[in-house]
C-alpha positions as CSV (number, residue, x, y, z in Angstrom):
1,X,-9.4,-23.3,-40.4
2,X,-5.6,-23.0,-39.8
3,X,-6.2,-18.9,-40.1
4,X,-8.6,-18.7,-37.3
5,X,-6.4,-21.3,-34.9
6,X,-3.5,-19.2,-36.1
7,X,-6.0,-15.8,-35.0
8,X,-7.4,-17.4,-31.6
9,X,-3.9,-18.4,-30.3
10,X,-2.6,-14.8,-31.3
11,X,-5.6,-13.1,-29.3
12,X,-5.3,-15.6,-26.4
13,X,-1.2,-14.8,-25.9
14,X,-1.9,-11.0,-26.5
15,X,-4.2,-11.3,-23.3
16,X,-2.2,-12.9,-21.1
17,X,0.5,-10.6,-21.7
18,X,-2.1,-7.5,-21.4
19,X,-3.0,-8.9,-17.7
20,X,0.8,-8.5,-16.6
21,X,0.6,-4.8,-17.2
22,X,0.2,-2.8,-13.8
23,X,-2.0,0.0,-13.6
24,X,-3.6,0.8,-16.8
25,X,-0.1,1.4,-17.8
26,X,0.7,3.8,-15.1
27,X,3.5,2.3,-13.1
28,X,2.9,1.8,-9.1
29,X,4.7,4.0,-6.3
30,X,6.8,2.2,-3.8
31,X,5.4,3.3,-0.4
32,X,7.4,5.5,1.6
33,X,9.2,4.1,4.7
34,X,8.2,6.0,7.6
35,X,11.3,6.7,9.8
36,X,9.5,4.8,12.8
37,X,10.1,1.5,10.4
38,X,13.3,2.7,9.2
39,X,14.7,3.2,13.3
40,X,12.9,-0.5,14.1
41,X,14.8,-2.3,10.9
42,X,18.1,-0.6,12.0
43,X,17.4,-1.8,15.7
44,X,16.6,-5.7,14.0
45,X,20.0,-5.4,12.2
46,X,21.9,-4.1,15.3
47,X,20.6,-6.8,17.3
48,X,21.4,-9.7,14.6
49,X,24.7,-8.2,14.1
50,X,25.4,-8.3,18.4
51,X,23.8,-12.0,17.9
52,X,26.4,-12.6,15.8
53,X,29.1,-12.0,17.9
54,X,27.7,-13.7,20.4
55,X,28.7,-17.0,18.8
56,X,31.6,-18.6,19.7
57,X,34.2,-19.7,17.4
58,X,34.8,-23.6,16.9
59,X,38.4,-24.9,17.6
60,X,38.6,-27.7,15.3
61,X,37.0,-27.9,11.9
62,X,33.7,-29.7,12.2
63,X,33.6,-33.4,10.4
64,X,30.3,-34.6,9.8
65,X,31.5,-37.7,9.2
66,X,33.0,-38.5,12.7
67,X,30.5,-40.2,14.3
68,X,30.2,-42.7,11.5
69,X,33.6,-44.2,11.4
């Protein structure tokens, strides 16, 4: 009895580890980024990047405790 547990369990882990394999084994291509995505992600990070500076800088550190004393 404790052979075929031992068996089952041993079948049942070698299955789940079987259905993380991708492809039959072959491993998947990464798509190729078309320039029209790669000039729109560079236009995102330019614009994040003016955001940035858009922010001013504080003057005196911020207490988030001021209001409660």
């Amino acid at each position: 009895m404790r052979t075929l547990i031992a068996v089952l369990a041993m079948v049942l882990l070698t299955m789940a580890a079987h259905a993380q394999a991708t492809g039959k084994g072959r491993r998947q291509q990464r798509p190729v980024q078309k320039t029209e995505d790669v000039a729109k992600k560079k236009a995102l990070d330019d614009d994040y990047k003016n955001a940035l500076k858009n922010i001013p800088v504080p003057n005196e550190k911020p207490d988030p405790w001021k209001t409660m004393r």
